[in-house]
N, C-alpha and C positions, 0 to 999 in steps of 0.2 A: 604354343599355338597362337598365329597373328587371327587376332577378331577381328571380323569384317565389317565397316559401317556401312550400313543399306540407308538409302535415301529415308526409310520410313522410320529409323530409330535415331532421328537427329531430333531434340528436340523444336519445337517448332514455336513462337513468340504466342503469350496470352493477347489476345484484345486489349487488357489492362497493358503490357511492357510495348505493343504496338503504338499504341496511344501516348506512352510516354515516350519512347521515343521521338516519335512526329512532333510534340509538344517541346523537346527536351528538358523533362521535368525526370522527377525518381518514379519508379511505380508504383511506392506505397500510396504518395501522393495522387494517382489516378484512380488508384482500389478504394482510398476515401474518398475522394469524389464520387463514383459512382455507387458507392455505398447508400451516400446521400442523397444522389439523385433517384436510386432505387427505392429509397426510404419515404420519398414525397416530398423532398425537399428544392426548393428552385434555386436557379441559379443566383438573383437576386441576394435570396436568403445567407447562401454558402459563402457567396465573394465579401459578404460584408461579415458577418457573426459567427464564421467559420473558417476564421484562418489559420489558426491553430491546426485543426483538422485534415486541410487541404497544403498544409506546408505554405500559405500564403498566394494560390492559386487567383488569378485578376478575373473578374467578369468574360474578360475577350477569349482567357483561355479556356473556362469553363463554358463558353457557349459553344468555342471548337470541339472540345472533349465530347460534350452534348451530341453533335452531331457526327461526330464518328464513332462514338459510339454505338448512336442509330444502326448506323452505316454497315459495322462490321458484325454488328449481332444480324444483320438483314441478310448480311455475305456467309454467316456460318450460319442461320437457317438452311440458307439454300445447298451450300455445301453439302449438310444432311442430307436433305432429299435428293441431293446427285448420287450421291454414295448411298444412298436407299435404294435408288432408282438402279444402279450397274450393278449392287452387289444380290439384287434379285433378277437381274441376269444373268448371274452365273460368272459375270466379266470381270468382279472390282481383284486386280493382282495387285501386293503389296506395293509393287513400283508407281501405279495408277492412285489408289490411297495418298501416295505420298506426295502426288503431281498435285491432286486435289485440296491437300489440306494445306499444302507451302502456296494454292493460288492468291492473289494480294487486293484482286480488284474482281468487281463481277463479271466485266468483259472475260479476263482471264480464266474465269471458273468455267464458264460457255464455251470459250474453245476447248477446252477441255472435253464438257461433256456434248460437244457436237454428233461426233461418230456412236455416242450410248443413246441417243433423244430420240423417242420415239418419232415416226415422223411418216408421211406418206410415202407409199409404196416409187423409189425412183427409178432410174433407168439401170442405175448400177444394183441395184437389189436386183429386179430383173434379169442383169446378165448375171448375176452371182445363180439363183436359183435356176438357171440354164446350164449352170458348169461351165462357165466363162472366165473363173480367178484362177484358175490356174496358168488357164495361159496368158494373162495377162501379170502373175508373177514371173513367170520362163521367161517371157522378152525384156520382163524389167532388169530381169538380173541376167540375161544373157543378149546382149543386144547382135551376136554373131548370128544368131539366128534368125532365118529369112522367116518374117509375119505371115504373108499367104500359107505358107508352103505347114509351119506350126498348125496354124488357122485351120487345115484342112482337116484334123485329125478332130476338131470340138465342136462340129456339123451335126446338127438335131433339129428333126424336121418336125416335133413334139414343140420342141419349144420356140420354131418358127428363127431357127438359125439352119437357113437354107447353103447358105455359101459363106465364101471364106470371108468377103467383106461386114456379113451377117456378124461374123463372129469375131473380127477384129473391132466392131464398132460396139459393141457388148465391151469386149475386154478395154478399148479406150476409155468406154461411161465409168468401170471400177477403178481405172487409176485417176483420171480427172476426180471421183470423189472423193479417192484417197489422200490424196494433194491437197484437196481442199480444206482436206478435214484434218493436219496436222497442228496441233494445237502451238506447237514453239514456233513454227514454220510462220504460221497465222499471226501471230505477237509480232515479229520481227516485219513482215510487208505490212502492216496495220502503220508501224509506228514508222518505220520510211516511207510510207504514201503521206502519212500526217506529215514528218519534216519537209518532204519534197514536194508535194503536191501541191497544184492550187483551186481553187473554185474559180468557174467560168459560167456567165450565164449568157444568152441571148434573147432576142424578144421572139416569143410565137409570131409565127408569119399571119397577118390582121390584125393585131395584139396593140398593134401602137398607136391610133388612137385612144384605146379605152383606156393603156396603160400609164399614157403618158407620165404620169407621176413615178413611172418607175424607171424614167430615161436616162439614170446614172449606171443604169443597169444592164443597156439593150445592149450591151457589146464589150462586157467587163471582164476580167480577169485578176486575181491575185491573190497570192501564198496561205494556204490554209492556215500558216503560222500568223500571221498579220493582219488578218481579218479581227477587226472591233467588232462589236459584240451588237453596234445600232444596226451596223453593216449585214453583219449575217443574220439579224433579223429581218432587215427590210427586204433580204432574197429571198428567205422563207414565205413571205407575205406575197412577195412578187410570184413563186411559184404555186403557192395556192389561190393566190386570185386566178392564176390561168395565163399570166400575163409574161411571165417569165420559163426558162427551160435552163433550168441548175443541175450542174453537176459537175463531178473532182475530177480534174485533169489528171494522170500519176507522172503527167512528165512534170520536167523541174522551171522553174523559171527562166526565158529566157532560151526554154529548147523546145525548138519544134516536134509533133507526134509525129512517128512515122509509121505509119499501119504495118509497113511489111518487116521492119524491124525486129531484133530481138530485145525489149526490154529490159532492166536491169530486175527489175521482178521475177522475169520469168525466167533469167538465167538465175535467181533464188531459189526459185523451187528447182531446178533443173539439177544446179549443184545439191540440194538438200537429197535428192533421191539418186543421185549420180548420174541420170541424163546426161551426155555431153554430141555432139555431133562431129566424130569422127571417121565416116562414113561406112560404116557397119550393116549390114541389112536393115535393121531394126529400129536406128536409131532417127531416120528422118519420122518415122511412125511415134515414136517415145514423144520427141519436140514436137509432134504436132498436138499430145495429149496431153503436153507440158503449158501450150498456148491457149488449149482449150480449156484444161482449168484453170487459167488466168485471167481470161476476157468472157467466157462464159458463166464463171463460177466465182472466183475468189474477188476478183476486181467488184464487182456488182456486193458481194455482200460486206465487203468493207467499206465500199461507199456508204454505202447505211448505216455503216459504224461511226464513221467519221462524220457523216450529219448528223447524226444522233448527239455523237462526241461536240460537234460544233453549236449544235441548239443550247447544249447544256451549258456548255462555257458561257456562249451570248446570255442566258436566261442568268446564271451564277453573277455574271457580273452586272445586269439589267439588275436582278435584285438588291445586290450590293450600292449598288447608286442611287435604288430608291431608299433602301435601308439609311444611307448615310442622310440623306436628304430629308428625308423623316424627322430624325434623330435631330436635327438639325433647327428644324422647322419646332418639333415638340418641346428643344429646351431654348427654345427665343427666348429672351427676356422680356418678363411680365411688365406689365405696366403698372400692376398691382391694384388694393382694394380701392378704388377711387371711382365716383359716381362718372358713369360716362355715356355719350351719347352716339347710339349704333345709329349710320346712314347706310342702306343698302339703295343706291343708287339705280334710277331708271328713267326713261323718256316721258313714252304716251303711257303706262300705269303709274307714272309717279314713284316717287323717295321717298321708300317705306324708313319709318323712323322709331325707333325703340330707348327707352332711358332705361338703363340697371342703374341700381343704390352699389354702394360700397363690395356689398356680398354676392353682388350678380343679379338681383333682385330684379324683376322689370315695375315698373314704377310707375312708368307712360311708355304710347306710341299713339303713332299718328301715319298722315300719310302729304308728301307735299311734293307740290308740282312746278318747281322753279322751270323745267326746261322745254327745250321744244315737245308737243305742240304747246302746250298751255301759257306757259312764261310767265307764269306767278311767282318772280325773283324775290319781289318785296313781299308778298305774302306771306312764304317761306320763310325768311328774315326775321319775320314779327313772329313766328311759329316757334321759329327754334330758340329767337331768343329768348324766348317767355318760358321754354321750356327747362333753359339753361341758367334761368334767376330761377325758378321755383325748386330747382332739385341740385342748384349749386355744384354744376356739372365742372367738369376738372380736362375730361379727356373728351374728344371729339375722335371717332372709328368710323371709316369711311371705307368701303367694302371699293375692290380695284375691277367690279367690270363695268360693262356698258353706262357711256355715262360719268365713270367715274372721274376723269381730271373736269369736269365741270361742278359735280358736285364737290370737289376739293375746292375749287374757285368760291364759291358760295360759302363753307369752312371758312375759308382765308377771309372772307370778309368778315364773318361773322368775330373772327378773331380781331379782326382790328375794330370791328362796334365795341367790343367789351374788353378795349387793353387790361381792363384794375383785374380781369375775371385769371389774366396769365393759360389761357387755354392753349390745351397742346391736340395738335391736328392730327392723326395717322394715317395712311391708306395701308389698309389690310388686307391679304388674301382670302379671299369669299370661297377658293377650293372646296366643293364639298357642304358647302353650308344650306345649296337646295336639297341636297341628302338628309342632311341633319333635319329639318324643317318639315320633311314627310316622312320619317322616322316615326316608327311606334314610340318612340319613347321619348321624343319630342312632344308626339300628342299628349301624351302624360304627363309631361315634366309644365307644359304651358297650353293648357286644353282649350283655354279663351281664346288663344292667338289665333288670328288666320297665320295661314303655310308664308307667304310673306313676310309679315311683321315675324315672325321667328326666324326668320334669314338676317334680318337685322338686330335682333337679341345675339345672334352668332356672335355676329362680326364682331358686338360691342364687346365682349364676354374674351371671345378670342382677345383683344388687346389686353385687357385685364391678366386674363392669367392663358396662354396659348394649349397649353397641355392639359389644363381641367377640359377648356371646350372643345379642343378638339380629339381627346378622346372615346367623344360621345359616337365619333364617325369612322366609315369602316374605313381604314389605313390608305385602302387601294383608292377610295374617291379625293385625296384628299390633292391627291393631283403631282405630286413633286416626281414622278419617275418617269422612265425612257420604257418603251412597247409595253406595257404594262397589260395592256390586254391579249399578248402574246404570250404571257408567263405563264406557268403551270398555277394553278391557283393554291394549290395544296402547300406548295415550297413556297412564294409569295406571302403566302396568309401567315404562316411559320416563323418566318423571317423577322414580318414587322411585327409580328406579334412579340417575338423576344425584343424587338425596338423600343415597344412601347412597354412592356415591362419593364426594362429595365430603365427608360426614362420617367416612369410612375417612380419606383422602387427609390430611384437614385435620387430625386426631388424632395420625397416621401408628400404625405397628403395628410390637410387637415380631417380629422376624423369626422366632426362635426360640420362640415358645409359640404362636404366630396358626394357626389350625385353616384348611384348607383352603377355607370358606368365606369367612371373612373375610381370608384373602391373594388370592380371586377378585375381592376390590373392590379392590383396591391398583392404582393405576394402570398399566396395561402389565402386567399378571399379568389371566389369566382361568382359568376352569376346571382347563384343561389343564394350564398350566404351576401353578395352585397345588397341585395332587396330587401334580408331580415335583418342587417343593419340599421338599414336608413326606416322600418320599418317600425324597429324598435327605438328608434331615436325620435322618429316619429308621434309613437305613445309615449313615450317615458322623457322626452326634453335633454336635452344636449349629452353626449356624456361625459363626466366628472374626472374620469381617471380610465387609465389605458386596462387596469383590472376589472372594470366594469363589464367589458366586453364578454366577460366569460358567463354573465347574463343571457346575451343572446341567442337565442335559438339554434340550434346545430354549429353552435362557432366550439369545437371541441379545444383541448388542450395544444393536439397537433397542427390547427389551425393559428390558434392563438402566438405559439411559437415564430410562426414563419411569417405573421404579420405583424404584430404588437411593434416591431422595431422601427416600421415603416409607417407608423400612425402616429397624428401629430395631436396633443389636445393641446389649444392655447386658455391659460388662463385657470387649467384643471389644479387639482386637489396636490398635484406631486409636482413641482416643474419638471421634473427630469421628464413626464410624459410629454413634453413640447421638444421634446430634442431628440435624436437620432441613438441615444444610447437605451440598450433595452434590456425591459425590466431585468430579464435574468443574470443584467450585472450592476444591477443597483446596488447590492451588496457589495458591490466594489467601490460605488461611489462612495458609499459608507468610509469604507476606511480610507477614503482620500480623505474623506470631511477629517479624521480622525486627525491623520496628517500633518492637513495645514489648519487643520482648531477654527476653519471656518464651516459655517452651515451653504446646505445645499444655495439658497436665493444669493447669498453674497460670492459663493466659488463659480456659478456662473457668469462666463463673460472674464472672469478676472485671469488675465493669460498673466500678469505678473505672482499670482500665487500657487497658478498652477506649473510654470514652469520651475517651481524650486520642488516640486513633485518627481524621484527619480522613479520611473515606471519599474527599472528592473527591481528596486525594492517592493513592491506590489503584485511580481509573480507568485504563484504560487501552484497548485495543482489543480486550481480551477479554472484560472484564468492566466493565460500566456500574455508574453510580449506582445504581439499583434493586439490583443482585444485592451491590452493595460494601454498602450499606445493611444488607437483610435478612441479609447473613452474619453483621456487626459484631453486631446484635439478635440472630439467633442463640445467638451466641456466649456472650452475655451471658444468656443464659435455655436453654440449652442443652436440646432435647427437651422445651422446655413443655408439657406437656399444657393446652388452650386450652377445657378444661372446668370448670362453676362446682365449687369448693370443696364436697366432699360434705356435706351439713346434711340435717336429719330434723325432721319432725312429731312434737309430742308430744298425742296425743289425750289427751283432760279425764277422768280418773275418774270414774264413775257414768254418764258419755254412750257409752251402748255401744247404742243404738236410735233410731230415731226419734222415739217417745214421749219419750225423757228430753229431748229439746230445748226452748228455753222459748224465745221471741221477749227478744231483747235478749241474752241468753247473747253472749261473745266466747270466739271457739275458734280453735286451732290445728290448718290444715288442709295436704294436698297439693294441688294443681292438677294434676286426671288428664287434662283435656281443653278446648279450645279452641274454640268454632266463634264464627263470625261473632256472633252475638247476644248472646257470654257467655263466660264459663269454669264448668267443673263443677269444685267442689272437696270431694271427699273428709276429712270432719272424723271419721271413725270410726264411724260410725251404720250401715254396712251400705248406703247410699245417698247417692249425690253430690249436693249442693246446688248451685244454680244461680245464679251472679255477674250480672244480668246487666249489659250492654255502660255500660247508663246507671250501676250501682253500682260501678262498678272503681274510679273518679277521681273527684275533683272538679274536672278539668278533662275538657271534651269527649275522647271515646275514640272515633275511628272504625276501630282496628282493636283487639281484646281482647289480639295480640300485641304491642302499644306497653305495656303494663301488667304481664301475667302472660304466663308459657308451662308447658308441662306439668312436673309435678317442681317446682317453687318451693312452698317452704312458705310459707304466708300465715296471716295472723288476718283473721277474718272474723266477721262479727256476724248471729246470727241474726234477720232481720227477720220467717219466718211459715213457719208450719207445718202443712201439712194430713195427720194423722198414714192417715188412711184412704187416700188415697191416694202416701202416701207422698212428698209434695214437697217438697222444703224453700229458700225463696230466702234467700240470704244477701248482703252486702254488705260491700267492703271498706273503705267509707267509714265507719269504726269511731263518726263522730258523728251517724252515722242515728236516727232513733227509728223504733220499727216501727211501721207503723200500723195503728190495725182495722182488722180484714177484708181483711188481708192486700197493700196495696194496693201497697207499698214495693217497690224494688227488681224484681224478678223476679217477683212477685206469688202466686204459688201457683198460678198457672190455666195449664192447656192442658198439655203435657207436659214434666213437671218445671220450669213458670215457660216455657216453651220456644214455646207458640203465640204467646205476642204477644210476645215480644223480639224476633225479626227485625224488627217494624215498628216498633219503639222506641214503644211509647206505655205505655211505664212512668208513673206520677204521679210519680217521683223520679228523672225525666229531668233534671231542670236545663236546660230548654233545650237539648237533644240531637237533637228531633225535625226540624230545618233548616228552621223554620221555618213548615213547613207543615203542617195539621192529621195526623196519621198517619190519623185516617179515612179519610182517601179511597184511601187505600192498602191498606186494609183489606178480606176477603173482608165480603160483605152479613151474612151468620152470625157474629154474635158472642156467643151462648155460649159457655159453658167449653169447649173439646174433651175430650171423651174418653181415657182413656189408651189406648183403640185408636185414636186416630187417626193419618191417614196420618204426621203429624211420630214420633210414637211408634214406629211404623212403624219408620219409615226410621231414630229414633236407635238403635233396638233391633238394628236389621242392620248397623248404624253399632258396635257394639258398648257401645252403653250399658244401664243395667239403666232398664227404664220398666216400673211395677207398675199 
């Protein structure tokens, strides 16, 4: 006897072989992963002290695993309560069951249970409860049959089905719902509207003066596939300020809509139910309920699908840019412990001035008024230099807004009053630091200070070490990302949170100086216990050794675990507590000592005695390859800090404006910021010039962080200058020639170079555009934009200066 496989007895993939697939890893290796992660352990924790366990699993995978895992425990909740929900109506059939538990994504579960959802009373319920599916089964499946003349026999004056039209427009409302509600039927138009379709927006009629800023927009068009993610945010904003009218074309690029048309759609569903129009009685009646579930019904609710689908893309990769830009920003290289002087820069309130000691300490501040109105230059001069002989000041932090290339000017002098003193000048990003400054825990940390002078304790601190101070600030103020106040705050806050963990984690922190803030990112430390930390460190004076901590207050064994490896004590009771190896394989150190016959303070540091150390001799059943490996590299770099080499921008004498720039000029700049089309770099002008994506290389760049990231000093060549409106495009292909009228590089048009970069149709693309003309990717409106437009917009909320 041949046994029969039913869709419902195949087996169907765990969440765990799901995930390993996607990853292409083994599955044991995901079932220990989530083992651990189920266990309270972070990701941090696993990718460094658990590789053994995870088969050698990296950070990046274990953050993806993390979130699909979310994802697909979220998708088989819900699955439950679908199949809770049909099979207490009496509905769930084995074939049904088996639709639902092979569904892959949550869209797909929804179409599914569309026709089981409870849901308000429609027109097709109505005609069903009249006795209307019958006949509108007979004409589906017999279209020889004349509609009137059927019609005339399901005439009920009860249920207000007077005549035969009465009761043909009943039976139409059930099969238009039945159409709609085809779950494969539904997957298949979803996902060729996605490839085919495009967004089209126009302006509300009155709309255009208020909107102005959104006049890339008033007459746009182009492929749902191609749309960037700034892009389809700044429609979304355009259509909830009122200013804009969105929505998905389903014709294809390039093809006119024809109202009276038969669609390729609708000849989907048409064939999917066997519709065809071979002139039958019945069948102009079928095509007409075929149209009507199309442009009434199905169209309408997959548009919502696909903006939905579109928000989420824009928002995924908006996070991702901030994320990287974060990340970026957090592991700058420190300038390290050295006494420095914080300038927060300003006009008519004056340049608030703060001195940290070596340890962040603030020491002095002041307040001075070298600029307009006051013009106390040499005042000032005799201020800071008294400042800078009494506290033997090393660094000068100079905070980048208002104001600021003038108080750099007054820096530079100061630095040439005191050549013997070797002072190094900064300008620093101030993002976020009037946040930090009216922080509760600002007030705490510095109760004397006015809100002020702790904006300039920021800046200094920031140079010092970037990642201590700016983790005191919520991720989203600190300014590096694209619509940021468009994001979902939930996914957003998630995000940088895993950024800044695993920028904390991957640094590691001294135990003894680390502020209560940033020991709440240390792995296995959160809020609570970092207050009874610093709390206990507080009473009881610095602490001595990494085992000390199991003193502390609610710092349990399972705590201890997951952070002990990521705390640093310089100068404690054990070296090994000053380096990245942890305790629980000290005992391993042991027998390296054993080894090489040398003790722990002389095997530090010494990579020539460590490398005659064969790790696979040191395996054993406690300790794997992986952990023998990374202790030996330890050992041998003992507490690396795994950040670049601090280095500075030296801005050009005389270029202190926009105006002084000349096309061709090469200058020494920062790289403040990154987005998909470019990097912004800071040459000293008061205004960031714009790299963009086609000027980085002369090989193709598809991402600007394969080239640059935030903080990297670069030279860069001025290619054009629009001094009225302030844009400046530059290039770091230093054998550029600029060309009239600005064409080069970034070009000077749209916001700050910024309207046409996302669609690469620079002239000094080199073959960057893939190929294909960027027109057609482009909105209809090709003017210059505005510098209110919606891009300006959103770099401006984005935390860039646009004039």
């Amino acid at each position: 006897m041949t046994s029969v496989v039913t869709a419902s007895s195949i087996p169907l993939p765990s969440i765990q072989q799901q995930i390993a697939n996607e990853l292409g890893v083994r599955e044991e290796q995901v079932r220990a992963a989530v083992a651990l992660l189920d266990g309270g352990s972070t990701v941090p924790f696993i990718a460094r002290y658990r590789k053994e366990v995870t088969g050698m699993l990296d950070d990046t995978q274990l953050r993806t695993l993390e979130e699909r895992l979310r994802y697909l425990r979220e998708l088989a909740d819900r699955r439950t309560a679908v199949l809770d929900s049909i099979r207490e109506q009496g509905k769930l059939t084995p074939e049904l069951e088996a639709q639902i538990h092979a569904a892959d994504s949550k869209a797909r579960l929804e179409d599914i249970y569309l026709p089981y959802k409870t849901k308000r009373r429609t027109r097709a319920q109505i005609a069903r409860e009249a006795g209307l599916e019958p006949l509108a089964d007979a004409l589906l499946a017999d279209p020889t049959l004349v509609p009137e003349q059927v019609a005339a026999g399901y005439l009920n004056d009860e249920k207000d089905i007077k005549d035969a039209t009465a009761a043909l427009e009943g039976a139409r409302n059930i099969l238009t719902e039945r159409f709609a509600e085809d779950a494969d039927l539904i997957g298949r138009l979803r996902e060729r509207l996605w490839s085919e379709g495009r967004m089209v927006s126009t302006v509300k009629p009155g709309a255009e003066l208020k909107g102005a800023k959104f006049a890339d927009y008033f007459d746009f068009s182009e492929p749902l596939t191609k749309l960037p993610s700034h892009r389809i945010l700044a429609l979304f904003r355009g259509a909830k300020e009122e200013v804009l009218s969105v929505s998905v074309d389903p014709s294809a690029e390039g093809e006119e809509a024809d109202p009276l048309a038969v669609t390729p759609y609708e000849m989907a569903i048409a064939t999917q139910f066997g519709v065809s129009q071979q002139g039958r009685p019945a069948d102009a009646w079928l095509v007409s309920a075929v149209r009507t579930s199309w442009r009434g019904r199905i169209l309408m609710r997959l548009e919502l699908d696909l903006r939905t689908r579109l928000r989420e893309k824009a928002e995924e990769d908006a996070i991702k840019v901030f994320a990287s830009n974060l990340r970026d920003l957090l592991l700058a290289a420190p300038a390290g412990p050295r006494a420095t002087l914080g300038l927060d820069p300003g006009l008519r309130t004056g340049t608030k001035v703060a001195v940290v000691d070596a340890t962040g300490k603030v020491v002095a501040y002041d307040t001075i008024y070298p600029h307009q109105p006051h013009n106390k230059w040499q005042d000032s001069l005799v201020t800071l230099d008294a400042l800078i002989t009494k506290h033997n000041i090393e660094l000068i932090a100079i905070g980048n807004g208002t104001a600021s290339r003038e108080t750099d000017k007054l820096a530079a002098e100061l630095v040439k009053l005191r050549p013997e003193r070797k002072l190094t000048k900064v300008v620093v990003s101030e993002a976020g630091a009037s946040v930090y400054s009216a922080s509760a825990f600002a007030s705490q940390e510095l109760p004397e200070l006015d809100v002020s002078i702790r904006g300039a304790v920021s800046i200094a601190r920031r140079l010092q070490d970037p990642l201590a101070e700016l983790v005191k600030i919520d991720p989203k103020s600190i300014g590096v990302g694209q619509y940021q106040h468009d994001l979902p705050d939930f996914s957003l806050s998630r995000s940088l949170d895993a950024v800044v963990e695993d920028c904390v984690n991957g640094v590691g922190v001294d135990l003894n100086t680390a502020s209560a803030p940033l020991l709440t990112r240390v792995s296995g430390i959160g809020p609570g216990l970092a207050e009874s930390i610093v709390e206990f460190r507080d009473a009881n004076g610095p602490f001595t050794s990494r085992k000390a901590l199991a003193k502390v207050p609610r710092l349990g064994p399972k705590a201890f675990e997951l952070c002990a490896g990521f705390l640093r004590i310089r100068d404690g009771e054990n070296p090994l507590d000053a380096s990245g190896v942890h305790p629980e394989a000290y005992s391993l150190v042991g027998r390296i000592v054993q080894v090489t016959g040398a003790d722990v303070p002389t095997l530090l540091g010494n990579g020539q005695a460590l490398r005659k150390v064969r790790a696979a001799d040191l395996v054993d059943g406690t300790f794997g390859l992986p952990t023998v490996t990374d202790v030996l590299a330890e050992l041998e770099k003992p507490g690396r800090d795994p950040r670049p080499t601090f280095a500075t921008a030296t801005f050009a004498d005389g270029v202190e404006k926009v105006s002084d720039l000349r096309p061709g000029m090469v200058l020494e700049g920062v790289v403040t910021n990154v987005a998909a089309f470019g990097a912004f770099v800071d040459v000293g002008v008061h205004q960031d010039g714009l790299v963009h994506v086609s000027a980085l290389s002369d090989r193709f760049v598809s991402d600007p962080r394969e080239v640059v990231k935030p903080g990297d000093v670069v030279r860069a060549k001025v290619m054009d200058v629009d001094v009225d409106r302030k844009r400046i495009s530059l290039s770091l292909r230093l054998d550029d020639e600029p060309t009239p009228g600005g064409t080069s590089g970034a070009g000077g048009r749209g916001e700050r170079g910024a309207r046409q970069a996302p669609r690469g149709a620079s002239t000094g693309n080199r073959g960057q555009t893939g190929g294909k003309s960027a027109q057609s990717s482009r909105p209809r409106s090709e003017k210059p934009a505005p510098a209110n437009s919606a891009m300006a917009d959103a770099l401006r909320a984005a935390g860039f200066q646009v004039d």
